[in-house]
N, C-alpha and C positions, 0 to 999 in steps of 0.2 A: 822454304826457298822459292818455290811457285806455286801461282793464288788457287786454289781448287775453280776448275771448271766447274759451273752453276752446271745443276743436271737436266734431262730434260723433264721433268717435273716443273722444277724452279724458273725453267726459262716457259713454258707451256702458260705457267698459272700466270707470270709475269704480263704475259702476252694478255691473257684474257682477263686480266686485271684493267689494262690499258684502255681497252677495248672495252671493256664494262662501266671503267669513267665516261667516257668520251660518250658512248652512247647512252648513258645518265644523263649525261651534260644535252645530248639534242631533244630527249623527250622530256628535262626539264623545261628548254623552253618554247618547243613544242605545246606542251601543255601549258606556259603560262599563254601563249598566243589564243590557242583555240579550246581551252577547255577550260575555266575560270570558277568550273563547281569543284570544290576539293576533293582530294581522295581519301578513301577510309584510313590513312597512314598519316594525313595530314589534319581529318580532325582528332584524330587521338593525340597528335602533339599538342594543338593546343586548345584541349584539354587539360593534358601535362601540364600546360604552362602555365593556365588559370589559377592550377594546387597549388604549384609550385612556387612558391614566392621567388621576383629576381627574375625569371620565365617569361618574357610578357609573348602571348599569344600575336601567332600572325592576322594580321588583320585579313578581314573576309568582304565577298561581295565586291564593289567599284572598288570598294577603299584600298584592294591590293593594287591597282592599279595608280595612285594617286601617292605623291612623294611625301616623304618624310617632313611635314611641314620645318619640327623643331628641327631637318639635317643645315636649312636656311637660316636660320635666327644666328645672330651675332655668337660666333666662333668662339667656344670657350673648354677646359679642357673638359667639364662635365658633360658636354654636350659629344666631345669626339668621344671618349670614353662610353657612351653610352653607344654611338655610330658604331664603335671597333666591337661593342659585344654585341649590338644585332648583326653584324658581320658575320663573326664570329657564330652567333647561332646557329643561322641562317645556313654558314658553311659545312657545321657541325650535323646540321640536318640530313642536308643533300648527303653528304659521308655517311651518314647512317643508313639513309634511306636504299644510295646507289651497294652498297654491302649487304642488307639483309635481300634486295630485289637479285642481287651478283647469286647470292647462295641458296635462294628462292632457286632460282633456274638450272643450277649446277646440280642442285638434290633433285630437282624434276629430271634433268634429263641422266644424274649416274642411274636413280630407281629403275630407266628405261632399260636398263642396260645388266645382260646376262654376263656371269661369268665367262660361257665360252665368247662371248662377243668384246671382252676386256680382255683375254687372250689373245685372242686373234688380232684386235688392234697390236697389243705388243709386240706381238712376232712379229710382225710389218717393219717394227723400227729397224732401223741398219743394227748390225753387231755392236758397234760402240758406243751406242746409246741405250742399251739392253741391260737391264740389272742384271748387276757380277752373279748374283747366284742362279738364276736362271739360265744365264748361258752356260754357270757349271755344270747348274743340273741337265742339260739338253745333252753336253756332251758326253756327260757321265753315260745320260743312257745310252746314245748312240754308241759309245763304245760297249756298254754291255750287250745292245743286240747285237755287235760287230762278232763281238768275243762269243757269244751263243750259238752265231749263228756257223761259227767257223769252227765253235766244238761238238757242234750239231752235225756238222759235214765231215769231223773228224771222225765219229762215235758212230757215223754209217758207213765214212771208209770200213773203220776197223773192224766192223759188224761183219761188214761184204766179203771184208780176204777172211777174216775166221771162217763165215758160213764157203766160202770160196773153194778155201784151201782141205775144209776137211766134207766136201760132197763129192760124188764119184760119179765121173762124167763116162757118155762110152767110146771105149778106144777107136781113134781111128790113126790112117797114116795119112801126111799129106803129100801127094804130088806130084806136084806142083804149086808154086806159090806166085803170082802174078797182082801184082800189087794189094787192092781190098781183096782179092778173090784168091779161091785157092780150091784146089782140085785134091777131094779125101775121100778115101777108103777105109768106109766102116766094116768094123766086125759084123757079126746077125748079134740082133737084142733080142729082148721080150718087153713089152709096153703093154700098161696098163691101160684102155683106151674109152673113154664115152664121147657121144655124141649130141651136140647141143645146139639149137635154133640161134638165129637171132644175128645181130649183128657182131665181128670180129669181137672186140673186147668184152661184151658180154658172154659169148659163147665162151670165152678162153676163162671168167671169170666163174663163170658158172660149174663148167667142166672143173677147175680149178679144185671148185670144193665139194665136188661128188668125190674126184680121185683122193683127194685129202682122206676121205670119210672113210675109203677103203684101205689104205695103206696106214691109217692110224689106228686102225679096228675098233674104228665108231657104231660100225653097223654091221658086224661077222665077229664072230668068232675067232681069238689066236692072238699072235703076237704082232705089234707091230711092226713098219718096213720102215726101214731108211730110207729119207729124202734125197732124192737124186736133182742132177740138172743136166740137162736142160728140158723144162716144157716145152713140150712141141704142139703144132698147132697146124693143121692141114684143111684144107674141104674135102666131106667126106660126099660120096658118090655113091648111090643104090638106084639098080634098073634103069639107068642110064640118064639121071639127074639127082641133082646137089639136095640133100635132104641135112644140113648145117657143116658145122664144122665139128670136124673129131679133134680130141684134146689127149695128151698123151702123155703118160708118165713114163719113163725109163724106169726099170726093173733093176736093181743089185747086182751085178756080174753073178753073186756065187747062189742066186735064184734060176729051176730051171719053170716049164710050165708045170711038171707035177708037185713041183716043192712048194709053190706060193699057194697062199690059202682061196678059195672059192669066192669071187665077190658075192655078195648076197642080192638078191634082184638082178634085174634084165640092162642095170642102166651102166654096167664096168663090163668090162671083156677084155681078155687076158687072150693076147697075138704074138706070134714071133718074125719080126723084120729080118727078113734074110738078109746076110752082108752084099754090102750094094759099092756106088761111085757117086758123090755129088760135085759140085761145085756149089761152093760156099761164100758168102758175101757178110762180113762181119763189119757192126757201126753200131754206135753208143746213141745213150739220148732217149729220153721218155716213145713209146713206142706209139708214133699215129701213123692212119693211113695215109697221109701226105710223104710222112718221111721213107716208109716202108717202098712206097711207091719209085719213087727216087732212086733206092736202091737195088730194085727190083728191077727197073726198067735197065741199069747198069750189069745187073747180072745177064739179061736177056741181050744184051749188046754182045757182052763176052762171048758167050755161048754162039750167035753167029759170026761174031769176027772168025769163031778159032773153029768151027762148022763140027760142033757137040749137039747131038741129038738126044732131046731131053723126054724123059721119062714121068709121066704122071704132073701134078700139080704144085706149085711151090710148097715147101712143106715153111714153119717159124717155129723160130728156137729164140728160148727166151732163159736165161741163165741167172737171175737179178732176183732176190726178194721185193717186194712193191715198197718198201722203205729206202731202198739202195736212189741215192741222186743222182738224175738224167745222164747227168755227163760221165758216172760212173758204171750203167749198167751196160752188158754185152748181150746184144739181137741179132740174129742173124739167120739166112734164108737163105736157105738150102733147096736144091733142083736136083734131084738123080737124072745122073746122063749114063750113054753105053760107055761102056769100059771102052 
């Protein structure tokens, strides 16, 4: 019922088809004007022509230039017949010639040309012009990263509330609750504690997997400890200057100092935080110093709006396995102030 649209292959080749006559057409006679020595395509024809009985060879030297004497002699039908088939040759040549020199150039220049660089042209074309399976394939995969990447996000929620729901945080009460901030009172812990050089994330990374080493009984004797949350993370102070930051595990409620086992070496130390008052500041979101900062500087507004005199140095609480996504994990920065 309706004619199929020529595609753009068909309409492309069309084009430089056109354009591959036309410009045959100026450097045939181009070359008849200024170049009157044959070319090697031209005496191979006739060549051809001399075997070839019926073929008569194009004449050479002046004599191309000079007319058909018999085209003058008294008009007879042997005489046009013979006209319409040097036409005819003649026509037949150029056609062959402008064809093999057409695909001469089109095989030089696709050779030039890489896969990723015939890609890349393609995607260029608009969508309607794009082969059907191509665009199915492109969506196909966008929807499969879509789909991956939304079961990737799911499969970390569900990670996060499992790991979440069954880690044992330490009790505290809150307050007050004043919008992101909140004013709580913890019980006393016990924290398992080392100290590490270096800058913020490293230090917490490092410390990380010392206290790992000891509550999995990597490196001591006994039974393992359950993971708890939240890592805490402070600057630690000796002789009255900052010698890194101390990293800190929370201990099990039903662990006292004599029940947990002895870390081994000088680099774990087992403390107990006596129940204290903070103000707390809780926000999501992969943890940098820019954003920490931000939050920080909000806590320390509170604390003067509401004139809470603060104790020691920010302490970080960090609640999140390092798999859990930005937007899903809970940081938070806590200041002890006086009761």
């Amino acid at each position: 019922m309706f004619r199929d649209r020529p595609s753009t292959y068909e309409q492309v080749a069309s084009a430089l088809g056109a354009l591959s006559e036309r410009i045959g057409e100026l450097e045939g006679q181009v070359a008849e004007r200024f170049d009157p020595t044959p070319s090697a395509s031209e005496r191979a024809r006739r060549a051809i022509g001399r075997v070839i009985p019926g073929v008569a060879p194009e004449p050479t030297g002046l004599s191309r230039y000079l007319p058909h004497l018999s085209d003058y002699w008294p008009d007879d039908a042997g005489r046009r017949a013979r006209r319409q088939v040097r036409a005819l040759q003649d026509a037949g040549g150029d056609l062959a010639h402008g064809a093999e020199d057409y695909f001469d150039s089109a095989r030089r220049h696709l050779a030039g040309w890489s896969a990723p660089a015939i890609a890349s042209l393609r995607s260029r074309l608009p969508a309607r012009y794009q082969p059907e399976p191509d665009r199915r394939n492109r969506e196909l995969t966008a929807l499969l990263i879509a789909g991956g990447a939304i079961a990737a996000v799911g499969a970390a929620y569900y990670i996060t509330k499992k790991v979440n729901e069954h880690s044992e945080e330490p009790d505290y009460e809150v307050v007050r609750s004043d919008g992101a901030v909140e004013i709580r009172d913890y019980d006393s812990m016990i924290v398992a504690e080392t100290v590490k050089s270096g800058y913020h994330e490293k230090a917490r990374r490092l410390g990380f997997m010392t206290l790992a080493d000891y509550i999995f009984a990597k490196n001591r004797p006994g039974k393992r400890i359950k993971m708890t949350t939240p890592v805490l993370q402070q600057l630690a102070e000796g002789e009255g200057r900052s010698k890194g930051w101390a990293v800190r595990f929370v201990m099990p409620k039903k662990f006292t100092l004599a029940s947990l086992p002895e870390p081994a070496g000088q680099d774990v130390h087992l403390k107990e935080i006596p129940a204290r008052r903070v103000a707390a500041i809780r926000f999501s979101g992969n943890f940098t110093a820019t954003l920490a900062s931000k939050h920080l500087m909000t806590l320390y507004n509170y604390l003067a709006d509401n004139n809470l005199k603060q104790h020691g140095d920010p302490e970080y609480a960090f609640y999140n396995p390092p798999w859990t996504p930005g937007f899903l994990k809970r940081n938070e920065i806590l200041i002890e102030i006086e009761r």
